[in-house]
C-alpha positions in Angstrom: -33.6 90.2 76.5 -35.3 89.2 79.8 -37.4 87.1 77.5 -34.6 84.9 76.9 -33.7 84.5 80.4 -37.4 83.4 81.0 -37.5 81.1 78.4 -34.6 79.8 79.7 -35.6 79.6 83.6 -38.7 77.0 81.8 -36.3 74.9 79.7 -34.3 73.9 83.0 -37.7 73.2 85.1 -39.3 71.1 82.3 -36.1 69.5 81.3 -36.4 66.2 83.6 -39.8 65.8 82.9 -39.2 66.2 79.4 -35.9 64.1 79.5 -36.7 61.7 82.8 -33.8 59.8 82.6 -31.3 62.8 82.6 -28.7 63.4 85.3 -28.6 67.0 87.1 -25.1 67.2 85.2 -26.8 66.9 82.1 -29.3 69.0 82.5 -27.0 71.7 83.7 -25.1 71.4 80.5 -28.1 71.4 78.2 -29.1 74.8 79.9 -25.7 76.2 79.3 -26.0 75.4 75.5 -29.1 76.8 75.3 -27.7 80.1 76.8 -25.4 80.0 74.1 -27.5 79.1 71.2 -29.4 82.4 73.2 -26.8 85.0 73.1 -26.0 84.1 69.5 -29.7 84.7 68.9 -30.1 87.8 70.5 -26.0 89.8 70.2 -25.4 89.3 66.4 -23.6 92.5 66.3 -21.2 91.8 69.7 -20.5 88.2 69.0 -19.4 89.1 65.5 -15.5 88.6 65.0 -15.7 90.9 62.1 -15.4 94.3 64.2 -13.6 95.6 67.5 -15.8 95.6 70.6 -16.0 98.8 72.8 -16.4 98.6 76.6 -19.9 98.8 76.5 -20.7 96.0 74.5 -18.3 93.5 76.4 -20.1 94.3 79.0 -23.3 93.2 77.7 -21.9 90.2 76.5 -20.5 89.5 79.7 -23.9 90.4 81.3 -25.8 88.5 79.3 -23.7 85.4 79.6 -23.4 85.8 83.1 -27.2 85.6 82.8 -27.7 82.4 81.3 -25.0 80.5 83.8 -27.0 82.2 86.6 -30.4 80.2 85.3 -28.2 76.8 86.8 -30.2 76.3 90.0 -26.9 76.2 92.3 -24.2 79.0 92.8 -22.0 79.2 89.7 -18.6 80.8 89.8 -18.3 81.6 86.2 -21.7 83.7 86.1 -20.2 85.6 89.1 -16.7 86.5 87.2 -18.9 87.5 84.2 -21.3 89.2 85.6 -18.6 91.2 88.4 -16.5 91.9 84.9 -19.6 93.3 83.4 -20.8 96.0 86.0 -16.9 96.8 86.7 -16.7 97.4 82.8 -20.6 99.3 83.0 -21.1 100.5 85.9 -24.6 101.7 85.2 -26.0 98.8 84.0 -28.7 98.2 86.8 -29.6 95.2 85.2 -26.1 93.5 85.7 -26.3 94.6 88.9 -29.6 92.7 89.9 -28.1 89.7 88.4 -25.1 89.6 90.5 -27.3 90.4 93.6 -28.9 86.8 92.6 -26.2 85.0 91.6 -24.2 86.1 95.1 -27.6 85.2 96.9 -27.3 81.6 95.9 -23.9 81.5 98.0 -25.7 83.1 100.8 -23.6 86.3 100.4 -26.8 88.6 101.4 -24.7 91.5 102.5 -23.3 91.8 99.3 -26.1 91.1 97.3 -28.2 93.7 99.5 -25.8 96.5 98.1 -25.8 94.8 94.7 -29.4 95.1 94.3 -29.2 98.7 96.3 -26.5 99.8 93.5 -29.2 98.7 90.9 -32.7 100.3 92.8 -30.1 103.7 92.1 -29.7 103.3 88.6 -33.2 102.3 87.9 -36.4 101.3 90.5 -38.0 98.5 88.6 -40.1 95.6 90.4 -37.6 93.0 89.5 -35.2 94.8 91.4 -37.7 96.1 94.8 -38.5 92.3 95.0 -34.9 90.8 94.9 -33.8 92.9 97.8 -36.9 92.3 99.4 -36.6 88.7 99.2 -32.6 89.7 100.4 -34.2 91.6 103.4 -36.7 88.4 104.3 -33.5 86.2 104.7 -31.4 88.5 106.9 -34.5 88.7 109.1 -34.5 85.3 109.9 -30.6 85.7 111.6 -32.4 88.7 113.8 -34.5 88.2 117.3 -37.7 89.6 117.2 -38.6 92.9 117.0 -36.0 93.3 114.9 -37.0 90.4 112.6 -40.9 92.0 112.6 -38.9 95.9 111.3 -37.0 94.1 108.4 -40.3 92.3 107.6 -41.7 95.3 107.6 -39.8 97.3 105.4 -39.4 94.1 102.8 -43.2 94.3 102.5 -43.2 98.3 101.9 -40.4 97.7 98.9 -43.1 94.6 97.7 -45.9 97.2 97.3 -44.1 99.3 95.7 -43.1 96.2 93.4 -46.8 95.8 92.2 -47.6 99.5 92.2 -45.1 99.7 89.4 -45.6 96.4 87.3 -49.1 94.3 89.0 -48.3 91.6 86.4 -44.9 90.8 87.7 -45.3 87.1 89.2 -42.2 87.2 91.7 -43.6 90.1 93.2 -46.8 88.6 93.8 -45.6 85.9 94.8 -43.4 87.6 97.9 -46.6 89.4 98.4 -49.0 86.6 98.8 -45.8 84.6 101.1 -45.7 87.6 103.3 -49.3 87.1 104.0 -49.0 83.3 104.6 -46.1 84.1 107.0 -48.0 86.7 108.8 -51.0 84.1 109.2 -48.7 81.2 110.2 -46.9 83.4 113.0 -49.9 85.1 114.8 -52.9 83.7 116.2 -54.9 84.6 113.7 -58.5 82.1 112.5 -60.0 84.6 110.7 -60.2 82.4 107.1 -60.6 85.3 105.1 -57.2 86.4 105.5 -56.2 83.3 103.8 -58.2 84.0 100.9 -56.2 87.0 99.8 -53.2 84.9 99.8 -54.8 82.3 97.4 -55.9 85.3 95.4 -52.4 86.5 95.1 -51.0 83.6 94.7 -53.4 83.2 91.8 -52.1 86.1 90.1 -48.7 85.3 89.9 -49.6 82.3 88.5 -50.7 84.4 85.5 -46.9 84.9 85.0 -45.4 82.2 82.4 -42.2 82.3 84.6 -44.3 81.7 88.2 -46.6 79.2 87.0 -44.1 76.5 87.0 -42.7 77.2 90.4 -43.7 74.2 92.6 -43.1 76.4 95.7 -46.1 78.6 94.8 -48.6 75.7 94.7 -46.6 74.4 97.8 -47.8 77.2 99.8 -51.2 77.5 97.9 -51.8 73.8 99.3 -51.0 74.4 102.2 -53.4 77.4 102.8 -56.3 75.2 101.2 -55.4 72.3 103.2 -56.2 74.8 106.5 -59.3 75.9 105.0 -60.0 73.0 104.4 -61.1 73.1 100.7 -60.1 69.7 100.1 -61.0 69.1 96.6 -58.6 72.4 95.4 -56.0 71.4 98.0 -55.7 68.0 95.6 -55.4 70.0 92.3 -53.1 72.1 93.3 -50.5 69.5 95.2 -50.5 67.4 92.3 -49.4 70.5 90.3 -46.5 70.9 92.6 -45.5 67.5 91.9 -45.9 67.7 87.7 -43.8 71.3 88.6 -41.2 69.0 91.1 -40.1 66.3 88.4 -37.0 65.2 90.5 -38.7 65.3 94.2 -36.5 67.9 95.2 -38.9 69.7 97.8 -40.6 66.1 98.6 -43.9 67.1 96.6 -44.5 63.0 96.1 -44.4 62.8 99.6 -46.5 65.3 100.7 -49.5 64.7 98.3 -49.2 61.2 99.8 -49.4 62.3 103.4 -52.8 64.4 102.5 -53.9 61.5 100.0 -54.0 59.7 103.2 -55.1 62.0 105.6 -58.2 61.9 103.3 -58.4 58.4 103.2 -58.5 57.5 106.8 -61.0 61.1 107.7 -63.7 60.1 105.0 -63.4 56.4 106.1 -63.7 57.2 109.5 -66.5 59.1 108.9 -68.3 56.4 106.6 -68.0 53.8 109.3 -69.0 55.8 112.2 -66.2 55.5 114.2 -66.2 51.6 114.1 -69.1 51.8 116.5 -71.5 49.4 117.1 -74.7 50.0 116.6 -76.4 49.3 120.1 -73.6 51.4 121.6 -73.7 54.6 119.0 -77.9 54.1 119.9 -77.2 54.6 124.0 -74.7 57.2 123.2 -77.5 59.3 121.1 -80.0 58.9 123.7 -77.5 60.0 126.5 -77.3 63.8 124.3 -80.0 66.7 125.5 -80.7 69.3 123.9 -78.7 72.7 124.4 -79.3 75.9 123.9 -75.4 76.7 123.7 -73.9 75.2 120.7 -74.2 71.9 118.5 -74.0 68.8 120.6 -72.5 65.7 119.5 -71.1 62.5 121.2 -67.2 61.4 120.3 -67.6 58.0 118.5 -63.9 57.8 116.9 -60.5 59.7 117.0 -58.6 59.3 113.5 -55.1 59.5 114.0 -53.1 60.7 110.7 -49.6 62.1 110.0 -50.4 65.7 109.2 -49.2 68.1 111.4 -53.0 69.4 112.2 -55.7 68.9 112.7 -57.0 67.0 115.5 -59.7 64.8 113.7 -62.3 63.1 115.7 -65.9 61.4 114.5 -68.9 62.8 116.2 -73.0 61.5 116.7 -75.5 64.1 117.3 -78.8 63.8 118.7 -80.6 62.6 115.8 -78.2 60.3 114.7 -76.5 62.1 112.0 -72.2 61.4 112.3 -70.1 63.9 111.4 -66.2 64.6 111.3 -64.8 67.2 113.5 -61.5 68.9 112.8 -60.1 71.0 115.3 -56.8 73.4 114.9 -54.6 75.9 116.8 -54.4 73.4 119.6 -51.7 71.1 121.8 -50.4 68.2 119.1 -51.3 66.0 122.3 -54.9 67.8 122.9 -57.9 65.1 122.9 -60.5 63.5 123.6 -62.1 59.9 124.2 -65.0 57.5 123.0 -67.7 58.5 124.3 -66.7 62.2 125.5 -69.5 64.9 125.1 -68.3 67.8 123.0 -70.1 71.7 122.8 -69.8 73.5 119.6 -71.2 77.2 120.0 -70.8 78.6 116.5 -70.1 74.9 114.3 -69.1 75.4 110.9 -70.2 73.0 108.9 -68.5 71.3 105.6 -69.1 69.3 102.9 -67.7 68.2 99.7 -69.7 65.9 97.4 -68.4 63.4 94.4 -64.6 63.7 95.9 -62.1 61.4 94.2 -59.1 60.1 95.9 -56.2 58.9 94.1 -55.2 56.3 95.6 -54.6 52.8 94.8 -56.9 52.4 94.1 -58.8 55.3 93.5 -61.4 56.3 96.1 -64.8 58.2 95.0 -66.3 59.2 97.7 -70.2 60.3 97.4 -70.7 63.2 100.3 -68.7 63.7 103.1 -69.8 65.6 106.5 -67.7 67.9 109.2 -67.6 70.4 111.2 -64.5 72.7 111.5 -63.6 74.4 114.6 -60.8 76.9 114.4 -60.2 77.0 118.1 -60.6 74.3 121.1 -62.2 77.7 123.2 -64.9 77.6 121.1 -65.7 74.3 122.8 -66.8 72.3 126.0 -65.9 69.3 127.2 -68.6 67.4 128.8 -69.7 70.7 129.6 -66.5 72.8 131.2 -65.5 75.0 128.3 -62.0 74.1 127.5 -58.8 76.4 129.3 -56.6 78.4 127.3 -53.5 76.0 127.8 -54.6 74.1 125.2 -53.8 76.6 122.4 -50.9 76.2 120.2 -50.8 78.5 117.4 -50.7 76.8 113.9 -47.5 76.5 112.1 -46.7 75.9 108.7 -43.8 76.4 106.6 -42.9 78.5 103.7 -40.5 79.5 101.4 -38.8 83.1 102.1 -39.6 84.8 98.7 
């Protein structure tokens, strides 16, 4: 029967796109007769009026009605009555019990839904279940000061892996999985890019689920975390899913892929005109660069101001004349530097992405671009004096809770 609900859960994402002149009304009452058309499909036997119900199979009916009102994106009172009718009627039907849990979570009623889903974990552990009060848990954190927040974290995580120890498919779960990671990143100082890679790789799974591969969240979050490692090209892709996923702009996907449509516009024209420099100038700024023996060496031709939270972007000229971009993160939104500013690199990491194409208007196709990526400002000097800590400022980026 959870097949039902699934289908269901699809035929209210892809309704606007597949109806784009549709109110939210009417696409709220289209869901509700689909639920119908649903239960008639799937309870022959309880919706017949040629026999007497028993308890047991009102309370399915009710469950599975409650069900189909509970798909409606907002908080529906009549899926609450029929679904608190049902477990009152059926006590020990974990499955009503979950639902419940989510349809009282929509009304931010988390300490009832908490026991709701608790009630259900009793009856039967399932991963739907360990990842609903998870997700539960995640939200009460935010109302608690750290450490407390960091404990409830915690524990969500621990009922997450035991999620995908029992069912690895489930996409939900994978999906908290790979946010938890993305929120651990975003909230510690951590630069290591490999620990982003494991969230792209569970994020990947759970897009392996029917129900998850149309949530634009997911490739929300999956944008983001390409965006900071800067694979530019799959940053694109994936954004413009979000926005096929996000037919009525509700989580600002449009705007979003236009910010980072931009951001890549302005870097890889920046970079294509040297900084705007002149030639004579760029020529005595390349002869004023020595050789070093601690780091790549460039001269600072251009800063390229965009809207993006991070990074800082600059324009650089090395010694032998070759101009790169230079993106710098975890530091002060009003860290810097100016024209002509000598900058020390000790470990640069250098990027490129060949035959990238911008869609714009118009389009942009853009042969090879150049950069180097610096994941700290203490991996630099700055006309020699290495840079103080007090310019840190730990990345942020945010995420959806489940």
């Amino acid at each position: 029967m959870e097949k039902y609900k699934n289908e269901l859960e699809i035929f209210k994402r892809m309704y606007f796109k597949n109806y784009p002149t549709s109110s939210k009304d009417e696409e709220a009452a289209a869901v509700i007769q689909k639920g119908g058309e649903f239960i008639q499909e799937i309870l022959p036997t309880i919706i017949s009026t040629s026999r007497a119900y028993d308890t047991n199979q009102k309370a399915l009916l009710l469950a599975e009605g409650g069900k189909m009102y509970n798909v409606l994106e907002d908080y529906n009172e009549t899926a609450e009555k029929m679904l608190s009718k049902s477990v009152r009627m059926n006590p020990k039907n974990a499955d009503a019990w979950h639902e419940l849990g989510l349809c009282v979570m929509k009304r931010r009623d988390l300490e009832f839904a908490q026991s709701c889903f608790k009630i259900a974990l009793g009856i039967s552990k399932t991963a739907p279940i360990l990842t609903s009060l998870a997700v539960a848990m995640r939200l009460v954190a935010l109302e608690h000061p750290e450490p407390a927040q960091a404990e409830i974290r915690t524990k969500a995580m621990e009922l997450i892996i035991e999620a995908r120890r029992l069912d690895s498919a489930y996409g939900p779960a994978n999906i908290a999985f790979a946010t938890g990671l993305f929120y651990c990143f975003f909230s510690t100082a951590k630069v290591e890019l490999k620990f982003l890679d494991k969230v792209i790789e569970n994020y990947k799974k759970a897009l392996e689920c029917e129900l998850s591969r149309t949530d634009p969240q997911v490739y929300i979050n999956m944008a983001t975390c390409l965006k900071f490692m800067e694979k530019y090209d799959e940053a694109l892709a994936v954004l413009q899913k979000a926005v096929e996923y996000d037919p009525r702009n509700e989580l600002e996907t449009r705007e979003k892929l236009a910010s980072f449509v931009s951001y890549l516009s302005k870097f890889t024209d920046a970079i294509q005109k040297k900084g705007k420099m002149k030639a004579k100038r760029m020529q005595e700024m390349i002869n004023e660069l020595k050789k070093s023996s601690d780091g790549f060496r460039a001269k600072i031709i251009g800063n390229i101001g965009h809207d993006e939270t991070i990074p800082v972007a600059l324009v650089g000229v090395d010694a032998a004349g070759e101009v790169y971009g230079i993106t710098i993160y975890n530091c002060l939104s009003n860290f810097g530097f100016v024209i002509g500013d000598t900058v020390t690199i000790a470990k640069p990491d250098f990027r490129e992405i060949k035959n990238l194409t911008i869609p714009s208007d118009p389009e942009i196709h853009v042969d090879s671009v150049k950069w180097i990526r610096v994941a700290t400002p203490t991996q630099m000097k700055k006309n020699g004096v290495p840079l103080p800590e007090s310019v840190l400022a730990r990345a942020v980026a945010s995420t959806q809770t489940k």
